[in-house]
Z-matrix of the N, CA and C atoms (Angstrom, degrees):
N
C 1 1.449
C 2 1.525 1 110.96
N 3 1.475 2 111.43 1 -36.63
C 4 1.589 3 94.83 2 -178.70
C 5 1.206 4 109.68 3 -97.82
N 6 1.380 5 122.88 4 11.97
C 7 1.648 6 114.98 5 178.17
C 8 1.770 7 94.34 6 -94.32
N 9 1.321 8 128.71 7 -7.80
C 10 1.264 9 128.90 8 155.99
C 11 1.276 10 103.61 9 -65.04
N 12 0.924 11 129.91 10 -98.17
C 13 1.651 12 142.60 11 167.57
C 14 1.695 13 97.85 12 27.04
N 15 1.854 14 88.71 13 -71.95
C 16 1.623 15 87.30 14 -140.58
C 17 1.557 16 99.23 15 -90.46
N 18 1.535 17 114.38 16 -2.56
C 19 1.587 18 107.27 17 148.42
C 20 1.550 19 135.47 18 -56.51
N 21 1.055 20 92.61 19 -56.48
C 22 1.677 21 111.44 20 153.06
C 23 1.314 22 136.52 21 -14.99
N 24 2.072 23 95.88 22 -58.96
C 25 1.183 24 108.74 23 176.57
C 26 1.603 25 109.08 24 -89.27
N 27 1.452 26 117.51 25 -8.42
C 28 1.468 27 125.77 26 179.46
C 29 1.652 28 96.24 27 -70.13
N 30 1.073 29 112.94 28 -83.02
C 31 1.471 30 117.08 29 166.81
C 32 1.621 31 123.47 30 11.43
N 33 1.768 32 90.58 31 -81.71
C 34 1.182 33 115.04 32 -175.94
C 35 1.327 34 113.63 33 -64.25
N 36 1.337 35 135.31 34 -51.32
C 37 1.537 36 125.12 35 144.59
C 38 1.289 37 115.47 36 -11.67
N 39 1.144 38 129.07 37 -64.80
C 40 1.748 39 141.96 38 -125.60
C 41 1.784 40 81.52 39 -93.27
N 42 1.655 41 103.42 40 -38.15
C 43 1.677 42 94.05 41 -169.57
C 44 1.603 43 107.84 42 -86.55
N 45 1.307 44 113.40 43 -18.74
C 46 1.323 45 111.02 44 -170.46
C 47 2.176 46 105.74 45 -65.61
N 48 1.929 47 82.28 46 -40.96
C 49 1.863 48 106.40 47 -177.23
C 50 1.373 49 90.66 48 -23.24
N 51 2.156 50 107.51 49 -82.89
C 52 1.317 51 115.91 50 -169.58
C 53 0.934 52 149.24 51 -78.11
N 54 1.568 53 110.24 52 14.11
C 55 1.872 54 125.41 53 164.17
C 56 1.749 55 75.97 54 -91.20
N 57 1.252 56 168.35 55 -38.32
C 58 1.330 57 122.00 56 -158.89
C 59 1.553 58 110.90 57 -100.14
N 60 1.450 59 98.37 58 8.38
C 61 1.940 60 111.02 59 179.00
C 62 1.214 61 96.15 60 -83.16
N 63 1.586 62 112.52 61 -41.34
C 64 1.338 63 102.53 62 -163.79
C 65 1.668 64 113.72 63 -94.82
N 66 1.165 65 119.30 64 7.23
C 67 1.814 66 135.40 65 168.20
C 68 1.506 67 115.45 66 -85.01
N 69 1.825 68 94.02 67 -34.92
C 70 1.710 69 103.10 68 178.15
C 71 1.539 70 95.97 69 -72.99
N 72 1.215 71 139.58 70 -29.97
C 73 1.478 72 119.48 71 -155.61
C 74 1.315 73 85.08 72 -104.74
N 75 0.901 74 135.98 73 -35.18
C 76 1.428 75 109.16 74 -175.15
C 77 1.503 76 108.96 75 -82.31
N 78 1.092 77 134.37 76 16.76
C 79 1.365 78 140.88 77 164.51
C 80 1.689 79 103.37 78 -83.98
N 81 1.114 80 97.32 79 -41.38
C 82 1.870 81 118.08 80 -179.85
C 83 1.429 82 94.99 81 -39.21
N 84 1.524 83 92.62 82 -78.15
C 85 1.663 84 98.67 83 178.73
C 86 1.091 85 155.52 84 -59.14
N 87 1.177 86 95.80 85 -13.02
C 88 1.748 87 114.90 86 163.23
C 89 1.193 88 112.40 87 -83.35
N 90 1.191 89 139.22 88 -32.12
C 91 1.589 90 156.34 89 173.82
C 92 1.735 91 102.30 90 -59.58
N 93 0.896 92 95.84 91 -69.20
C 94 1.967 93 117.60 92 173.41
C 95 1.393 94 101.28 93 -38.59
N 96 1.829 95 115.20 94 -52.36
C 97 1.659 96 89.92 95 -153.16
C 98 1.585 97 96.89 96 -107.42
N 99 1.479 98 114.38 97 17.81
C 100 1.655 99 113.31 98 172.16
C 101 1.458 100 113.11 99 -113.84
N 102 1.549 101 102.32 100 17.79
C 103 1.887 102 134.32 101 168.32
C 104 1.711 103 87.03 102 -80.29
N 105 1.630 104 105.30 103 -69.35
C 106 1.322 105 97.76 104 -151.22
C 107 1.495 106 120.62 105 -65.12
N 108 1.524 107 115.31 106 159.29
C 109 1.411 108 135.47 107 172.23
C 110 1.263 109 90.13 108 -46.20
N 111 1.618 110 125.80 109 146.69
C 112 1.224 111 121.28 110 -174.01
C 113 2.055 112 84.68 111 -117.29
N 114 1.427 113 113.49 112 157.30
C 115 1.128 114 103.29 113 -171.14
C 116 1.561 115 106.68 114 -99.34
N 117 1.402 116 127.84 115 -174.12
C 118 1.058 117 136.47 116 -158.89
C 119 2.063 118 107.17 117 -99.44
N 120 1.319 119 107.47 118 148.88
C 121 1.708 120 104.25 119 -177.30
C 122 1.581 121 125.77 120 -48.29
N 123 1.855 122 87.08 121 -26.34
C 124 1.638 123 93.47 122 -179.59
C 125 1.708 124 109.65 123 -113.81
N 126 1.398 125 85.44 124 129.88
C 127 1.553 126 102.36 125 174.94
C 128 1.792 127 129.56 126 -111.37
N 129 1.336 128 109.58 127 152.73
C 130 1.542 129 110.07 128 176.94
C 131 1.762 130 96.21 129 -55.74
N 132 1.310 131 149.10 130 -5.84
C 133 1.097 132 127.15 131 -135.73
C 134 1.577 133 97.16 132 -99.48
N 135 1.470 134 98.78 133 -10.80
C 136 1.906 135 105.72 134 -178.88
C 137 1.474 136 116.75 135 -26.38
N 138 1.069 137 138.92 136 119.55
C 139 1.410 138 124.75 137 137.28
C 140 1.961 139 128.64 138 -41.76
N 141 1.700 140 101.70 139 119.01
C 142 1.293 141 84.40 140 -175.86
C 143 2.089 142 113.08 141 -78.63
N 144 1.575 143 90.15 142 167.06
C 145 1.526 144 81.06 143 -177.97
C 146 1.721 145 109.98 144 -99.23
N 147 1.082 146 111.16 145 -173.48
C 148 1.948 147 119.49 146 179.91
C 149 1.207 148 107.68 147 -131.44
N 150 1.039 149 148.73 148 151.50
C 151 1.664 150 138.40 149 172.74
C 152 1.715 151 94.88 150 -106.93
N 153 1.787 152 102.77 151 146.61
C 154 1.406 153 108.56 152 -168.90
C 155 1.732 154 96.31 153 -67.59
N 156 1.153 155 134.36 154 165.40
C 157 1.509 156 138.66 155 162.85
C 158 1.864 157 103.20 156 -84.63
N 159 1.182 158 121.71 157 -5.52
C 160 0.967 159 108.65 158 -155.96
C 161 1.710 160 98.18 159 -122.12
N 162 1.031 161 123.94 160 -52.80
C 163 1.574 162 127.38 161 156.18
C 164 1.527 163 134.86 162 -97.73
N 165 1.402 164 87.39 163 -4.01
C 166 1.367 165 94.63 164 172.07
C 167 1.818 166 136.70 165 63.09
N 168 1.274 167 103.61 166 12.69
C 169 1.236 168 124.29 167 152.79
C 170 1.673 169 107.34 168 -87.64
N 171 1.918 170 86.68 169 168.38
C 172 1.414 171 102.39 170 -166.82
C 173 1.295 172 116.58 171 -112.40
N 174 1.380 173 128.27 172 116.56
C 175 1.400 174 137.22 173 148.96
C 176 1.276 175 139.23 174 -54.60
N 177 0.931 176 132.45 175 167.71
C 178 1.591 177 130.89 176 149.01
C 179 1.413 178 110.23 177 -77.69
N 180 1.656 179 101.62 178 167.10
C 181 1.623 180 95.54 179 -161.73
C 182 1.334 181 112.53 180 -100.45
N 183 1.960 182 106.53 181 -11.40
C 184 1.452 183 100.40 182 162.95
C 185 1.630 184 121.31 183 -96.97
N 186 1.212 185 98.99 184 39.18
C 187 1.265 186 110.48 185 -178.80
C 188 1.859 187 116.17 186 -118.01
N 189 1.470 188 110.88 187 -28.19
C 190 1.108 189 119.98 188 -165.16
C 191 1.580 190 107.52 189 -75.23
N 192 1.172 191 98.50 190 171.08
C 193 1.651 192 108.68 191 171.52
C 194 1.556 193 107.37 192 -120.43
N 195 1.276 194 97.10 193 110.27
C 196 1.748 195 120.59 194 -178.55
C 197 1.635 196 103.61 195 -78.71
N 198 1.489 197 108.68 196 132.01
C 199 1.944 198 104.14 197 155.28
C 200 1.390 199 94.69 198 -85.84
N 201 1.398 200 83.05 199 -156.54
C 202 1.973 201 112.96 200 177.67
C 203 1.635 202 115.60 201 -75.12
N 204 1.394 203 93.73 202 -25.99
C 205 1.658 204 85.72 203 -177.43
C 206 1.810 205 102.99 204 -103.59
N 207 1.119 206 109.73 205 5.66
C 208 1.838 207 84.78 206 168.94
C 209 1.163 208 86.71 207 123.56
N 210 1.661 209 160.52 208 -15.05
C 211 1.069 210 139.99 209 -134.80
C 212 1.495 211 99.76 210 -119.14
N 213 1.798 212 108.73 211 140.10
C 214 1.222 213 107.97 212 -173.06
C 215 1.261 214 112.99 213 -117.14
N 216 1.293 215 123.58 214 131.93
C 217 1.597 216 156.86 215 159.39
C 218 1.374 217 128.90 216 -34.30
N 219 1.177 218 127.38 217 140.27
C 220 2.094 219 100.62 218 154.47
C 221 1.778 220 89.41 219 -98.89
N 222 1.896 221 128.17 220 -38.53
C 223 1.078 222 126.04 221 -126.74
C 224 1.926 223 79.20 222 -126.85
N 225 1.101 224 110.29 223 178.98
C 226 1.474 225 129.22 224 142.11
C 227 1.439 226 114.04 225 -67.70
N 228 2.085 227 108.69 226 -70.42
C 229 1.618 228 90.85 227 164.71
C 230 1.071 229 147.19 228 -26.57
N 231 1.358 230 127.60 229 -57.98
C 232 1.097 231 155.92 230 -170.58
C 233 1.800 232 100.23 231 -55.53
N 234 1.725 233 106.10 232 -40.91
C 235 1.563 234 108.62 233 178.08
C 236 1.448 235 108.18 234 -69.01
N 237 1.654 236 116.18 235 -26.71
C 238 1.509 237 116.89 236 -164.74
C 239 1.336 238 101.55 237 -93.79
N 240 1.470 239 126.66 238 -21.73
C 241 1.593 240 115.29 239 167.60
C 242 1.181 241 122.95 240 -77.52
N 243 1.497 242 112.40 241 -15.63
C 244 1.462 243 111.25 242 -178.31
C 245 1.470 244 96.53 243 -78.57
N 246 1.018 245 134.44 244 -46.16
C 247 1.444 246 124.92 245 -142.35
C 248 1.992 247 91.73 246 -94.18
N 249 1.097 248 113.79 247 -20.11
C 250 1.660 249 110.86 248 179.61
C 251 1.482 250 83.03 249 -82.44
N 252 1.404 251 153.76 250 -49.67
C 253 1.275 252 115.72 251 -159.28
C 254 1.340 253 110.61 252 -87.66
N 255 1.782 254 122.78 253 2.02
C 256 0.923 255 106.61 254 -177.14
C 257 1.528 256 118.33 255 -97.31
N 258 1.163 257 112.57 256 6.24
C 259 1.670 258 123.54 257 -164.89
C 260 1.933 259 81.01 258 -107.47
């Protein structure tokens, strides 16, 4: 019975150890990332835009529909009216 006991209380040690290892590091990290320079609202990460050839609003550029020569889209239509009015 008491070699239960004092497993028990081994245990419970051992778990208490690594909930406060794992409270200290995450203290770490919160400390660490309210160190850093925080960055600004605007980022390089923008997507640039294309203007359609055909209505002339602006898309995104992984959004558009490209022909062969470079020309950017919002629609498919928009690719098939250009090229019927241009022929």
């Amino acid at each position: 019975m008491i070699v239960r006991l004092i497993v028990f209380i081994a245990v419970f040690l051992i778990g208490w150890w690594i909930y406060r290892q794992f409270i200290a590091f995450n203290r770490a990290k919160a400390t660490s990332k309210v160190n850093q320079p925080k960055k600004s609202h605007t980022t390089n990460d923008e997507e640039p835009m294309v203007r359609c050839e055909q209505c002339r609003t602006y898309v995104p550029r992984s959004h558009a529909v490209h022909d062969q020569d470079a020309h950017a889209f919002c629609t498919k239509e928009h690719l098939q009216l250009f090229h019927k009015q241009k022929n």
